[in-house]
Steps between C-alpha positions, in 0.01 A plus 500: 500500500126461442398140473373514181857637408649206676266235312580670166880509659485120614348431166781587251735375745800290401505343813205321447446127374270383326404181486250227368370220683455191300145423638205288392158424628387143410676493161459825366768707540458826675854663559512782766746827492671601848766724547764482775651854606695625801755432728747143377535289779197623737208365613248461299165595428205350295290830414140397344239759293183507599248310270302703232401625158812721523691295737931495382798441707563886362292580864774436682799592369514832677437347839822282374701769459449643833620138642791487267708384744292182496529263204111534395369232286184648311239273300204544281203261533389219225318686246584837640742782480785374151399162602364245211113499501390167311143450542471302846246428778697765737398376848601440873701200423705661215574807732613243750693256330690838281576638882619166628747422215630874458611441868664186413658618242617834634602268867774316231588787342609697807549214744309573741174278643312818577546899486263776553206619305302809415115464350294690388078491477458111402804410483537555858218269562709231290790587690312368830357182307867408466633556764179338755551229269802426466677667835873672452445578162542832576734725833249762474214652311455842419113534411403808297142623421391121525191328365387177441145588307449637190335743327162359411451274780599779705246756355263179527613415870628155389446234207218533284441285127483781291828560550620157358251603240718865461809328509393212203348813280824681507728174458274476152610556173452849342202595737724476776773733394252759429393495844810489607615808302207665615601428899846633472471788266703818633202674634431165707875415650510868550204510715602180674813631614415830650212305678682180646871522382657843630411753744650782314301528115856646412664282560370307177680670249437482124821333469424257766157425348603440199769224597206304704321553189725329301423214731157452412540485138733188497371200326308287752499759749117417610528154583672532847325849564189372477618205690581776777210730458246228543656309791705209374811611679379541816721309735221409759136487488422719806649732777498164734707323273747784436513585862578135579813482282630809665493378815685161421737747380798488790772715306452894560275716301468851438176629326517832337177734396335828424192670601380576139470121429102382365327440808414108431892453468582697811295314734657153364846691582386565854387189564832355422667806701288390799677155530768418784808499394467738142701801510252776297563877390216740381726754342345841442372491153480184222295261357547185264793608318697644768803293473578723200366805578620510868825301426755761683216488829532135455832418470643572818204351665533180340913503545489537882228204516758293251801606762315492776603823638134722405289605775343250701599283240545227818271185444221660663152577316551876490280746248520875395414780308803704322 
């Protein structure tokens, strides 16, 4: 079964739960959709999108249903994915307080402290935040395609005004929408994917484009894009800062990435992969979105890391290419 097969599979499933969570982000109410699918009764596992115009917990259901036998617990972010998208300052402190009460919630609602979990691009960078802050949060991360900087500062090589500037314009009445609408039309996500997103141009389908479509053209989808685009959800400031939190990190991590990732991005990837202790596979093709396009490469990667049983999977800093 192809995973695009398996997502579409995974998606009309019975099997899976969905489920709202009741959040709210200094009064204004911002409930977030997760879904819970899998194995009742095993272990499980907080699964996190990547961050982006486009970004939905849709991502990752095929990688889901290749660890079926887990009980995977996938969320959207605030403002993204079927999420509500009121018209908010989206910034570090909302990404971090969302992360730090979905755990809460989700550690009462299975009863366990801490469990497992897979990231992806900025959410992996979150993922370390949490845990270097607030140690045994997590048994073990699973860090896919991360990054901690986004696009503008990136393409910029770090913080500039203008791109408060960018990010008020778009937040603005009527003007803002049409440049908005004029950043995500088809021609533009299209282009975006087959640059940064997949490897494989086919394996953005018409069908598939249309459905991330769909995402763009919800009411208030700007706010927390632009948020993204321009910077606002960067979890750290610099490489030094990210770089620290990983290394107060003292539960095992496994980074996962592909050789077709934007070259800016890649090098922040090795840097991490070049710490003691981080376990780090360069698999053979992949870039940004490879945690759906390479889910069935992924999968058993990321289940012998979870059971401990994958090669060299020992404690040891250990790197490849597959």
């Amino acid at each position: 079964m192809s995973d695009r097969v398996a997502a579409v599979t995974k998606a009309s499933s019975p099997s899976i739960e969905p489920i709202t969570f009741a959040w709210s982000w200094r009064g204004t109410p911002v409930p977030v959709a997760y879904e819970v699918s899998g194995a009742a009764g095993a272990e499980p596992i907080l699964m996190l999108p990547a961050m982006s115009t486009v970004s939905t917990r849709d991502e990752l259901r095929a990688l889901a249903h290749h660890l079926e036998h887990r009980r995977c617990i996938i969320t959207d972010w605030p403002g993204f994915g079927d999420t509500a998208r009121p018209r908010l300052d989206y910034d570090r402190a909302l990404c971090r307080g969302f992360l730090e009460e979905l755990v809460a919630h989700l550690q009462g609602g299975v009863g366990r402290r801490s469990f497992p979990v897979v990231a992806c691009g900025h959410a992996a960078a979150y993922a370390i935040d949490l845990e270097a802050r607030q140690p045994g949060t997590f048994t073990r991360l699973v860090l896919i395609a991360p990054t901690w900087r986004g696009p503008l500062p990136t393409m910029m090589s770090g913080r500039r005004p203008v791109q408060d500037r960018i990010r008020r314009l778009i937040h603005a009445p009527v003007i803002g929408e049409l440049l908005y609408r004029l950043n995500v039309s088809r021609p533009v996500v299209r282009m975006m994917y087959r640059r940064h997103v997949f490897a494989d141009p086919a394996f953005l389908t018409d069908d598939l484009l249309a459905d991330r479509m769909r995402l763009t053209r919800q009411s208030g989808a700007r706010f927390a894009s632009a948020c993204f685009v321009t910077g606002a959800l960067d979890p750290f400031d610099d490489r030094a800062a990210f770089l620290t939190a990983a290394r107060r990190v003292q539960r095992p991590i496994l980074m996962l990435y592909g050789p077709d990732t934007p070259p800016k991005s890649r090098a922040e990837m090795e840097a991490l992969a070049a710490l003691p202790g981080i376990e780090s596979r360069r698999l053979g093709q992949g870039t940004l979105g490879m945690a759906e396009e390479l889910a069935g490469e992924l999968a058993p990667l990321i289940d012998g890391f979870l059971s401990g049983t994958g090669p060299d999977f020992s404690g040891h800093n250990a790197h490849g290419t597959l």
